[in-house]
Gaussian input, Z-matrix of N, CA and C with variables (Angstrom, degrees):
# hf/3-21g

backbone

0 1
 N
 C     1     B1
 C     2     B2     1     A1
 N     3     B3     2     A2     1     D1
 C     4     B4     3     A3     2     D2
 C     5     B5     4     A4     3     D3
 N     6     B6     5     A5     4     D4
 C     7     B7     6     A6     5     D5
 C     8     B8     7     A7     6     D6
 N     9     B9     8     A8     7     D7
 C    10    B10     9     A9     8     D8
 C    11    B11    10    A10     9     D9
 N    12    B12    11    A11    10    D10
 C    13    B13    12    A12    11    D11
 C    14    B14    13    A13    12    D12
 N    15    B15    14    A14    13    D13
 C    16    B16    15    A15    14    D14
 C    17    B17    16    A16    15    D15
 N    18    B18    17    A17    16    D16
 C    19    B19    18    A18    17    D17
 C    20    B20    19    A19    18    D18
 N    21    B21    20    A20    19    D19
 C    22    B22    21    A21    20    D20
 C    23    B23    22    A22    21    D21
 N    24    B24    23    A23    22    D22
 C    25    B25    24    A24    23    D23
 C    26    B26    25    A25    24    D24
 N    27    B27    26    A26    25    D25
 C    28    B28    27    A27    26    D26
 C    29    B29    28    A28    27    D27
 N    30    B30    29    A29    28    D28
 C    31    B31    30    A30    29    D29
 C    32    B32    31    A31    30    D30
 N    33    B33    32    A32    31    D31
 C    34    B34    33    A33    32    D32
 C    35    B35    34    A34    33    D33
 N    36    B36    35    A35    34    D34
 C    37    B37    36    A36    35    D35
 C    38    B38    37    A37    36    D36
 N    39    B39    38    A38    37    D37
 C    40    B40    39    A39    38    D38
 C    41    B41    40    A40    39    D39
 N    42    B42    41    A41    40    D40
 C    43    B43    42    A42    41    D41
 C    44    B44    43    A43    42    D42
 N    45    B45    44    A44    43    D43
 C    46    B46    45    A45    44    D44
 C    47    B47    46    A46    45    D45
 N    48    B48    47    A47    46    D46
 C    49    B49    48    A48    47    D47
 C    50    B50    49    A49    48    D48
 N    51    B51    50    A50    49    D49
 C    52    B52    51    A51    50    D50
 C    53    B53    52    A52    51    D51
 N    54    B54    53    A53    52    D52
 C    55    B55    54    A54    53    D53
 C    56    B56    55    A55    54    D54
 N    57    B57    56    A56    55    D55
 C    58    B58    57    A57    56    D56
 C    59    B59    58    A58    57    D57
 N    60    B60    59    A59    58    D58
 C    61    B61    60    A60    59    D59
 C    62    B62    61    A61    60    D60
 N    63    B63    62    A62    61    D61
 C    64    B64    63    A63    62    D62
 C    65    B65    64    A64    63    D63
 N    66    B66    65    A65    64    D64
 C    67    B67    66    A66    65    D65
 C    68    B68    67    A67    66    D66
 N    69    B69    68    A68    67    D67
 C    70    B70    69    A69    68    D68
 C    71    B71    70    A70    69    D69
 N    72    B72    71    A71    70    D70
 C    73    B73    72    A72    71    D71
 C    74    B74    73    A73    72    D72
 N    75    B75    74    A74    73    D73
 C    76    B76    75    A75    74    D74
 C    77    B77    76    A76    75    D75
 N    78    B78    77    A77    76    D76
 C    79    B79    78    A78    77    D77
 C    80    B80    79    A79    78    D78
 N    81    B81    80    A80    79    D79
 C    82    B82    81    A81    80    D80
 C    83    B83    82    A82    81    D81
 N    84    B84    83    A83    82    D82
 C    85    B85    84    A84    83    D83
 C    86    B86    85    A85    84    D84
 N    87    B87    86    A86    85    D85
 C    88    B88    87    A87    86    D86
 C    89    B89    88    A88    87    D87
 N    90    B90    89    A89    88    D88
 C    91    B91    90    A90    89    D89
 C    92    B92    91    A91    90    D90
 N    93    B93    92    A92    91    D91
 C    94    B94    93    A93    92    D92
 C    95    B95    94    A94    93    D93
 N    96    B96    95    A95    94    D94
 C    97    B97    96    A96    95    D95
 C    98    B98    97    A97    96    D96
 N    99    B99    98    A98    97    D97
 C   100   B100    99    A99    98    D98
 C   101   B101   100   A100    99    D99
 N   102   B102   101   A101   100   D100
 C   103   B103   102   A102   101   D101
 C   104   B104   103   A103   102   D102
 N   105   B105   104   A104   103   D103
 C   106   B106   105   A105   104   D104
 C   107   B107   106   A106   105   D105
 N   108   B108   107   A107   106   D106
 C   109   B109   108   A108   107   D107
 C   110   B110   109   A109   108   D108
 N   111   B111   110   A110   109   D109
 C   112   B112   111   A111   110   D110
 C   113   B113   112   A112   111   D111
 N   114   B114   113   A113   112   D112
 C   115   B115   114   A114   113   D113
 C   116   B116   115   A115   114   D114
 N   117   B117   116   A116   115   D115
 C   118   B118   117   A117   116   D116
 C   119   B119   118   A118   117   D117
 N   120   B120   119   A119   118   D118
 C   121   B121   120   A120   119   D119
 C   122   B122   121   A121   120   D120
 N   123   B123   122   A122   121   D121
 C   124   B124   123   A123   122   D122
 C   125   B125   124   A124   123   D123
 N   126   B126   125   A125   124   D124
 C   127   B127   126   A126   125   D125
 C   128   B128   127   A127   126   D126
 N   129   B129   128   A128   127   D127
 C   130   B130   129   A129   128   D128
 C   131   B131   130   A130   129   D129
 N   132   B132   131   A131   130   D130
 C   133   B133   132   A132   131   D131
 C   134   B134   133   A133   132   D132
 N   135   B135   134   A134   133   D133
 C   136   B136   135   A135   134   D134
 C   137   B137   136   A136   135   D135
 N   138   B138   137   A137   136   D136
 C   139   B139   138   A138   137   D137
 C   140   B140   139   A139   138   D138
 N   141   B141   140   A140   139   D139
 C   142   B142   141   A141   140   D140
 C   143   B143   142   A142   141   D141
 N   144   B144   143   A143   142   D142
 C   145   B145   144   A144   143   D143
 C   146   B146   145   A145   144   D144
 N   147   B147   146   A146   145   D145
 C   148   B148   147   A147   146   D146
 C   149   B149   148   A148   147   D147
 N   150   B150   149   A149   148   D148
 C   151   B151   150   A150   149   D149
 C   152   B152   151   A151   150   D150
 N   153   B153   152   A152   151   D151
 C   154   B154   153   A153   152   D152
 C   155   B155   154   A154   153   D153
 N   156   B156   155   A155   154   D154
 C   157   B157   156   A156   155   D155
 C   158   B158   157   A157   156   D156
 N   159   B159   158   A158   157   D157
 C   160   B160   159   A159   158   D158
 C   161   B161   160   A160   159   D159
 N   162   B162   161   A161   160   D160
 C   163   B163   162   A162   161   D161
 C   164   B164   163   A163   162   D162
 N   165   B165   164   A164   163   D163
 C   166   B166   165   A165   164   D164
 C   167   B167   166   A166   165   D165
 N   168   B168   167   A167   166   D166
 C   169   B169   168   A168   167   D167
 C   170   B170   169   A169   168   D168
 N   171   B171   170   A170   169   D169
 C   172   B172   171   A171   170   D170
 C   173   B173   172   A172   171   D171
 N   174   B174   173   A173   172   D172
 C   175   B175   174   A174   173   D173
 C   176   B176   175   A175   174   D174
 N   177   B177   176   A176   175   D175
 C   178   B178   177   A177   176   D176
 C   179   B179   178   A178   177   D177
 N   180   B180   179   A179   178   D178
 C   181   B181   180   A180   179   D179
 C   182   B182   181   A181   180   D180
 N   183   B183   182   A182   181   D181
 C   184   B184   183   A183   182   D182
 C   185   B185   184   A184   183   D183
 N   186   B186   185   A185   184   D184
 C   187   B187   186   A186   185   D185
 C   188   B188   187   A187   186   D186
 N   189   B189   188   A188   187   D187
 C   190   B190   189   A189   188   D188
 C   191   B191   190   A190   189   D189
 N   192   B192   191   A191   190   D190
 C   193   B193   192   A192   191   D191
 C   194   B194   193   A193   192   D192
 N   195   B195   194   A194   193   D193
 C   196   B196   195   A195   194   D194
 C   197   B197   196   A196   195   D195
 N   198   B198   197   A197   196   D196
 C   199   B199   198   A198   197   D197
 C   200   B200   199   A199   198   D198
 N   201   B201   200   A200   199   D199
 C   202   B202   201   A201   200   D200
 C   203   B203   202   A202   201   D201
 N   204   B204   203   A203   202   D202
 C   205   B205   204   A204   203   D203
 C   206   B206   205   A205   204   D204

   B1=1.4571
   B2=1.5283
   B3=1.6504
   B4=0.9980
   B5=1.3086
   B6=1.2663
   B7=1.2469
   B8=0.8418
   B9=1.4046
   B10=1.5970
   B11=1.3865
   B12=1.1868
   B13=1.6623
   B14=1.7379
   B15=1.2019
   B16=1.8283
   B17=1.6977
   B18=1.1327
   B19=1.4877
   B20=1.4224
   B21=1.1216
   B22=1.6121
   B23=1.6865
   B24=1.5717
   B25=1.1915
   B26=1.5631
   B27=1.5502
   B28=1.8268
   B29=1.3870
   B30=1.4159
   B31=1.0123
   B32=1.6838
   B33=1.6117
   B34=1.8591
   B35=1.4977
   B36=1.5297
   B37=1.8875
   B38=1.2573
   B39=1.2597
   B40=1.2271
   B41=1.3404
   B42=1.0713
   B43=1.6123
   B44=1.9373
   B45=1.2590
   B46=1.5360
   B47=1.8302
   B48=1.6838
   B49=1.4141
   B50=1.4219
   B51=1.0368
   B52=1.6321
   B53=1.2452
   B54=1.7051
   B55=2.0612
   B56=0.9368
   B57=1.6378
   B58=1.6617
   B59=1.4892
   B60=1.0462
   B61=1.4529
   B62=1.4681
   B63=1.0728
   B64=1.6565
   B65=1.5503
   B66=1.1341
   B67=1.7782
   B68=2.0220
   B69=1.1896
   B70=1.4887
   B71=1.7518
   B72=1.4793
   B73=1.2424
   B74=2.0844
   B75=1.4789
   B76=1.4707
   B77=1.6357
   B78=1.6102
   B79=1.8721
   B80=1.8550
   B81=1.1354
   B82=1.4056
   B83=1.5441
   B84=1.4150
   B85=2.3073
   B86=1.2877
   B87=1.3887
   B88=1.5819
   B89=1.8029
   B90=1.1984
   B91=1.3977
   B92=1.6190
   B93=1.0387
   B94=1.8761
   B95=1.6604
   B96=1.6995
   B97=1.2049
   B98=2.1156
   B99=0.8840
   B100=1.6236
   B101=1.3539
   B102=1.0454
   B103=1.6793
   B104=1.6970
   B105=0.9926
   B106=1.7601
   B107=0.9293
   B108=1.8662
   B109=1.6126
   B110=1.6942
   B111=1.1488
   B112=1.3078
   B113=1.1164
   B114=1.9705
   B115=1.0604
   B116=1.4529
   B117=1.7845
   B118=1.4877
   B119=1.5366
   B120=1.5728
   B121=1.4773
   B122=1.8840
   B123=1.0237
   B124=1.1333
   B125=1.4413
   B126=1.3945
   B127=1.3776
   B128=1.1781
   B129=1.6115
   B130=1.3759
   B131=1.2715
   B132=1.0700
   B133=1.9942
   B134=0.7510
   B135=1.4305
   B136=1.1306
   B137=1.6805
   B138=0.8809
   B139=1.8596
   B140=1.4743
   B141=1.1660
   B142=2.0780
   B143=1.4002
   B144=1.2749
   B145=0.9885
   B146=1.9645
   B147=1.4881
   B148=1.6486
   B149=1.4885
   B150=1.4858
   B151=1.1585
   B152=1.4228
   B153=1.3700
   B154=1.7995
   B155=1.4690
   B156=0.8709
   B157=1.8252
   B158=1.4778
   B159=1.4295
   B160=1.3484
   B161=2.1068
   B162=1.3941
   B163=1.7106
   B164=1.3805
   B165=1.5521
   B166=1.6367
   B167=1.8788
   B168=1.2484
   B169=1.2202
   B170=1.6806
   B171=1.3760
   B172=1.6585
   B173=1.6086
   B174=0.9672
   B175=1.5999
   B176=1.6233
   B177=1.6446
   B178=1.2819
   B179=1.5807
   B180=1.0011
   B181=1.6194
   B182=1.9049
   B183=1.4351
   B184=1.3743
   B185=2.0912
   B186=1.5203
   B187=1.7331
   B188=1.3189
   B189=1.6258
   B190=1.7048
   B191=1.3658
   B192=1.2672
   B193=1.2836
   B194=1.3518
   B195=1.6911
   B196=1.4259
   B197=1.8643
   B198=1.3227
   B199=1.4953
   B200=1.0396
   B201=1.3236
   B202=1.7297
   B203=1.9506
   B204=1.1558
   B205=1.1830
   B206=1.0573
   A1=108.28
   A2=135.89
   A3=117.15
   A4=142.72
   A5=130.02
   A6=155.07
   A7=128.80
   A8=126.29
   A9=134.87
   A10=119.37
   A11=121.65
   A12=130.07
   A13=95.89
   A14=100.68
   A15=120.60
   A16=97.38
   A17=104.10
   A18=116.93
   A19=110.48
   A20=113.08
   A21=118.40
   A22=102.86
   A23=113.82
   A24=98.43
   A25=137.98
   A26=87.99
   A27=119.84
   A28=107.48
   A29=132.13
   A30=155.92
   A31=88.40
   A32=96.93
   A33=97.37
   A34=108.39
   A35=126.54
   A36=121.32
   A37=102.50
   A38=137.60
   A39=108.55
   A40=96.55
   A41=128.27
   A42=126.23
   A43=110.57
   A44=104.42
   A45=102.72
   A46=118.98
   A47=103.87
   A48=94.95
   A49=139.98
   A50=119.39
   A51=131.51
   A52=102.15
   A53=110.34
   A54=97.42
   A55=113.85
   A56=132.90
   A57=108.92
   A58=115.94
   A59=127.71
   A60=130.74
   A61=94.66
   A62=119.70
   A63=111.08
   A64=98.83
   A65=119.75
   A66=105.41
   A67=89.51
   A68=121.22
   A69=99.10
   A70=118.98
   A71=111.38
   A72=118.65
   A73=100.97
   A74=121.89
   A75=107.98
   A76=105.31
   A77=98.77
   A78=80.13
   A79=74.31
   A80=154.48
   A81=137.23
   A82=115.12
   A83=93.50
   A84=96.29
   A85=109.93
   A86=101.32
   A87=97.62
   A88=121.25
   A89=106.42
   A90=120.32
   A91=113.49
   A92=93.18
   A93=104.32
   A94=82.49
   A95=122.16
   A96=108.38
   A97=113.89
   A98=112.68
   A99=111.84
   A100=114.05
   A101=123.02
   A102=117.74
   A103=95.16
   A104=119.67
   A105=102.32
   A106=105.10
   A107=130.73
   A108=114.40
   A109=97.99
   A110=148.11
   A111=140.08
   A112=135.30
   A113=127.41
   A114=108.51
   A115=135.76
   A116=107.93
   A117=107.98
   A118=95.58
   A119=87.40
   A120=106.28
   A121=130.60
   A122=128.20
   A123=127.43
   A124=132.77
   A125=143.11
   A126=130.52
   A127=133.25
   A128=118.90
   A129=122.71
   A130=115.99
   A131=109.63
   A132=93.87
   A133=117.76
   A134=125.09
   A135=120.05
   A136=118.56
   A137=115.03
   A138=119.07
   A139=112.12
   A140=115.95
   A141=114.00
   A142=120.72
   A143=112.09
   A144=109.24
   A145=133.76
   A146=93.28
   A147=97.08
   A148=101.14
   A149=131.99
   A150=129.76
   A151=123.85
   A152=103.75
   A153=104.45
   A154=109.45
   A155=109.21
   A156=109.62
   A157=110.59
   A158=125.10
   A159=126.97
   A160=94.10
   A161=110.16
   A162=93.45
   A163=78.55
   A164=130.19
   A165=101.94
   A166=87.96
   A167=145.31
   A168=144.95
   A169=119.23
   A170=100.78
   A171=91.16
   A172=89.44
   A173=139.31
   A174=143.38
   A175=109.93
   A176=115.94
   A177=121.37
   A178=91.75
   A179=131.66
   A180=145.93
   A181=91.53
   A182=112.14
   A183=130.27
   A184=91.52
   A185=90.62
   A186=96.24
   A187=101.38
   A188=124.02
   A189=112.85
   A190=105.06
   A191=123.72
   A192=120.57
   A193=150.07
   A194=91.73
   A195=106.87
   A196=110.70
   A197=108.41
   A198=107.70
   A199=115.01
   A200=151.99
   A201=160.24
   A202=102.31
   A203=137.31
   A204=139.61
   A205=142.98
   D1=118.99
   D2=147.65
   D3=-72.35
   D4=167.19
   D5=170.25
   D6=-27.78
   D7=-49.63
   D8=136.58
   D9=-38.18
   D10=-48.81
   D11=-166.00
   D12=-68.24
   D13=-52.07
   D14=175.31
   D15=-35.77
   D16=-77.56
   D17=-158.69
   D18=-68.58
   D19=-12.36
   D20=175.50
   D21=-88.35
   D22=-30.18
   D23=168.76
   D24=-68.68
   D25=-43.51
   D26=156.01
   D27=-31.96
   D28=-56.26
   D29=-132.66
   D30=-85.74
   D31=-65.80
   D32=-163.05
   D33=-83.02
   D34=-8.90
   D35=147.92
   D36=-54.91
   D37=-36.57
   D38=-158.67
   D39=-96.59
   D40=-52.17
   D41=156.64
   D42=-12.09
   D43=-63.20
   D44=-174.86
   D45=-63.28
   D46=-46.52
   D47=155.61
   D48=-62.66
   D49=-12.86
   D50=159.79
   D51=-55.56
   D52=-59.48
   D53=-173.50
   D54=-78.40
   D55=-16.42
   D56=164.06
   D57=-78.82
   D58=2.65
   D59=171.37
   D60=-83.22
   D61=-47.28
   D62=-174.17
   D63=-73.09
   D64=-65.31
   D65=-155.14
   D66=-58.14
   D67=-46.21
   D68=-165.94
   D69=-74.29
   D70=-6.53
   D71=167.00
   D72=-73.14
   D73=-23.72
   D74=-172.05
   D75=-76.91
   D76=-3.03
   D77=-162.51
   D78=-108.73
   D79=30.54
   D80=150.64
   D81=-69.69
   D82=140.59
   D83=-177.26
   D84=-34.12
   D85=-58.37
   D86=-160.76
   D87=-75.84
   D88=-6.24
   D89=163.92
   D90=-71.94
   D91=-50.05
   D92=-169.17
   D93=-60.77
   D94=-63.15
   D95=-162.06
   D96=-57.80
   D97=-54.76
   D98=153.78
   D99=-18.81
   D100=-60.54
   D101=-157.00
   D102=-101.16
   D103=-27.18
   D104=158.91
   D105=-52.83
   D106=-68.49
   D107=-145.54
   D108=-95.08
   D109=0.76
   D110=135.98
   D111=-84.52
   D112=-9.54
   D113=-167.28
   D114=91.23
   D115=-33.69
   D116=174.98
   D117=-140.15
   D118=167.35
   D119=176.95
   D120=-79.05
   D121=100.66
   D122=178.28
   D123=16.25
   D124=92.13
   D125=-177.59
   D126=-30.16
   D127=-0.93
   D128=161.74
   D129=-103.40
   D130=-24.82
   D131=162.83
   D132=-121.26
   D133=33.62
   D134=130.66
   D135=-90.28
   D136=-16.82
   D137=157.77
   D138=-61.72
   D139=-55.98
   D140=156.48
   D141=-34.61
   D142=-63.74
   D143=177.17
   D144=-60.86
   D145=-17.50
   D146=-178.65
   D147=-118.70
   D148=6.88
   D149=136.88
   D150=-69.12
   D151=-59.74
   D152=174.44
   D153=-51.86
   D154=-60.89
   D155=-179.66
   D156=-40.66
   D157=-46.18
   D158=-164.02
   D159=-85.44
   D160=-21.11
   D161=-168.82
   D162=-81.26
   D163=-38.06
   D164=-136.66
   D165=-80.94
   D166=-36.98
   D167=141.11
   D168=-2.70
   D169=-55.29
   D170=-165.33
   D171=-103.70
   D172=-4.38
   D173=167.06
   D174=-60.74
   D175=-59.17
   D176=177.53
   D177=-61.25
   D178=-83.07
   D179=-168.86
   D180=-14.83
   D181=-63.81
   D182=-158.50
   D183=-53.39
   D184=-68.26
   D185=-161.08
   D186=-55.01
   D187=-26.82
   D188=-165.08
   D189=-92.44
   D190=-25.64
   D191=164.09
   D192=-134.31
   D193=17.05
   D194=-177.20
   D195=-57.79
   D196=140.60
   D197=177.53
   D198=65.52
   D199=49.85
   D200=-153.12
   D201=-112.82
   D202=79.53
   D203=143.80
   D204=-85.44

């Protein structure tokens, strides 16, 4: 396996623990209470959530085709 393929895998774990930090940060009290009286979810998970999304994205991208000759 190269190094690239490695790190693209690396890449989308860490990607995936980002979104369970986000979805289990939406069900905490003080979140729920936030997004009742505004409507949205907190600027930090919502940064989890569009970080994880974007590693676990370029992670698959990385392992399936990193280094392709």
């Amino acid at each position: 396996m190269r190094m690239t393929r490695i790190a693209g895998v690396a890449l989308f774990a860490v990607g995936a623990v980002l979104l369970v930090f986000a979805y289990r940060s939406t069900n905490a009290p003080l979140e729920q209470i936030s997004e009742t009286i505004t409507g949205r979810y907190s600027s930090q998970t919502m940064w989890y959530f569009v970080v994880g999304i974007a590693a676990v994205i370029g992670g698959a991208l990385l392992a399936v085709f990193g280094n392709r000759k």
